[in-house]
N, C-alpha and C positions, 0 to 999 in steps of 0.2 A: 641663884634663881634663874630658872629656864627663860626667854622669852619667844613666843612663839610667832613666828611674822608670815604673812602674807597676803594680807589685810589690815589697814587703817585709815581711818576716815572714811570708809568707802573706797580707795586706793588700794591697788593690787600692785605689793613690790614685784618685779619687774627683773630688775637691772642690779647687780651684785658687781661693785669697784671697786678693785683690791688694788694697793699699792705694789712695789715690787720690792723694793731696796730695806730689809729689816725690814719685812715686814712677812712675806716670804720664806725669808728664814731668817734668824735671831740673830740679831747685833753681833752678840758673842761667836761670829763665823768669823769676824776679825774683814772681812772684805773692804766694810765700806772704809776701814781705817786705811788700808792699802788705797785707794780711792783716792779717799782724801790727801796721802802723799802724793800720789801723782797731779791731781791740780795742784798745789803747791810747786811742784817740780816744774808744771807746763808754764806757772807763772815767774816763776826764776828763769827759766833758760827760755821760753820761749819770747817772753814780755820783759825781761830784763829787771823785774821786781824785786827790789832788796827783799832780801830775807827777812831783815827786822820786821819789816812791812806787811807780809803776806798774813799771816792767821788773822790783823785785825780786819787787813782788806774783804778775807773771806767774810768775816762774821757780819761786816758790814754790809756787802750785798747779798748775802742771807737775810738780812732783816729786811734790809731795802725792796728785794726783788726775788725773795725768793727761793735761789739757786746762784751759786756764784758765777756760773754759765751767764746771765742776764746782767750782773753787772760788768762783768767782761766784755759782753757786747757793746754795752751803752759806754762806755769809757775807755776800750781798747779794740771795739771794733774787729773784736775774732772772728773767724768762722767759726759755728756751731757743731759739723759736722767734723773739723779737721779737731774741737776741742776734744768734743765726746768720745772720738777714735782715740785719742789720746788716753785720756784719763782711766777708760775702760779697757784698755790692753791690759787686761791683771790674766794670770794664769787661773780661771773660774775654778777647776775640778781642784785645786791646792783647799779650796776655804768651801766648796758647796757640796752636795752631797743627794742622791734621790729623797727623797723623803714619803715615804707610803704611806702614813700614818693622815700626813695634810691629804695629798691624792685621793685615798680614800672617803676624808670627810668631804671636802670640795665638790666632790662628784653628786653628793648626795644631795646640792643643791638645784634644785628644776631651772632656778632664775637665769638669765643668759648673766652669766662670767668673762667682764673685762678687767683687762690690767690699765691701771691708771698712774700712771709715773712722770716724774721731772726728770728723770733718765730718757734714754735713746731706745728708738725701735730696736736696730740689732743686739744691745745689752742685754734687753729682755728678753727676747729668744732665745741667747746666751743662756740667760741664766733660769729660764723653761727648760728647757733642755737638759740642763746637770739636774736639775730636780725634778726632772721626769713627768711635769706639769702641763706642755705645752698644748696638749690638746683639753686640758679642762679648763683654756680661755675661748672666745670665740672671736677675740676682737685687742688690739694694745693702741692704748692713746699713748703717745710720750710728748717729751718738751718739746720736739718742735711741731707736732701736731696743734697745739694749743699757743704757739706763740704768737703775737709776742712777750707773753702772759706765762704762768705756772703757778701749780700749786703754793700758796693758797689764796691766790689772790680770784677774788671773785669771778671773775670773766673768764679762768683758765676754767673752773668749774660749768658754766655755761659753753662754751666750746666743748666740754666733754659731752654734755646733754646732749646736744645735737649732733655729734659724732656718733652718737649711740641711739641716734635713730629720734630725737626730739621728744624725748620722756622728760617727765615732768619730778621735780626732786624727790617728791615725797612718795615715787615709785621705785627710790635708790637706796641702796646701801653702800657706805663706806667704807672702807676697812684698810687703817692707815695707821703706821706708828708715831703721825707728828701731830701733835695736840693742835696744833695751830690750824693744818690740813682741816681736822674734827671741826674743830670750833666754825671754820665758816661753812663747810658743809652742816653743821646744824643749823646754822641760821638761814639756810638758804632751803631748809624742809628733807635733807636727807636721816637716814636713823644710820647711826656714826657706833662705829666699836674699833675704842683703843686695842692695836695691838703691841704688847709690850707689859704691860702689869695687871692681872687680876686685882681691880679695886672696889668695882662696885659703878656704879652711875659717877656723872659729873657735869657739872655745867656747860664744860663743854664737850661732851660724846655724851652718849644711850647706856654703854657697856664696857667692857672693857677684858681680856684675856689676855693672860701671859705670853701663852706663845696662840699660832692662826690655827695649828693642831685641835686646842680648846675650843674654837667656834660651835660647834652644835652645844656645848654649854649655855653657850648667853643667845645664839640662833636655832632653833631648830628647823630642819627641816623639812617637819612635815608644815604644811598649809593650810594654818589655822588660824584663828581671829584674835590677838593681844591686842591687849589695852595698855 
């Protein structure tokens, strides 16, 4: 079922946040797995972290904070900049690819278009750039714009508001692959679309699509009044 936004409650969306990482383009590119080998690697040789140790460590400052960037900070005291250099040296053009198909939907939205990510500003330009995007943002918040905080804790949300000019949430749209991201942007008055599965509604996001291609499915473009 279509829904048509640009108007509710009296509110005029505004502001369209897209995440970057899987969300962008589809899990199935195999990146973020390469990704995630190299913080494991930066945690072995650079931190001296037993092996055994590291995937629980991950998952634990995931939960805890976020990003595993943020618990590394608070417990190993990295630099942020020397991490993300790191982690992010992947060879992009191996796994990304232009994509026309999103370009062309994307454009068709009037709303201003930012990137909102737990990744790093140069990644994302990075990875604009292989997919042929970078001029259908107008603006990239990343993790350290929003620290000490990230997605999805409340306040890295609020940091974005006002980096984007002090809009108000239920002038936003979110559009993210992690359920969690959704969940407090709904509660916080934005209209949230899973990307990652065609399901239908859920408690926590508005909508949901397979792949960010699908968007004019469950968004449309034109600017009309849903309920």
């Amino acid at each position: 079922m279509e829904i048509f936004f640009g108007y509710t409650g009296g509110m005029v969306f505004s502001v369209l946040f897209c995440d970057l990482d899987d969300t962008l383009y589809p899990p199935s590119s195999g990146l973020w797995e390469v990704i995630g080998d190299r913080i494991s690697v930066y945690m072995r040789q650079r931190l001296h972290i037993p092996e055994e140790k590291i995937l629980a460590l991950r998952q634990q400052y995931y939960q805890a904070y976020g990003t595993t960037l943020r618990g590394l900070q608070n417990h190993f005291g990295v630099d942020p900049g020397e991490y993300l250099a790191y982690v992010h040296d992947v060879p992009l053009q191996d796994y990304l690819a232009p994509n026309p198909a999103l370009r062309e939907a994307l454009l068709k939205y009037p709303q201003r278009r930012l990137i909102f990510t737990n990744a790093d500003r140069d990644h994302a330009h990075r990875v604009l750039e292989i997919l042929n995007l970078a001029d259908c943002f107008e603006q990239i918040i990343d993790v350290l714009d929003i620290a000490p905080y990230c997605k999805p804790q409340p306040e890295a949300f609020e940091i974005a508001l006002k980096l984007a000019g002090q809009v108000e949430p239920r002038q936003c749209i979110l559009l993210d692959d992690k359920i969690e991201n959704l969940a407090v942007a709904r509660r916080m008055g934005f209209y949230t679309v899973w990307v990652g599965r065609s399901n239908g509604s859920h408690p926590d996001y508005h909508a949901s699509v397979a792949s960010l291609n699908d968007l004019p499915l469950v968004l449309s473009p034109d600017l009309e009044h849903w309920e």
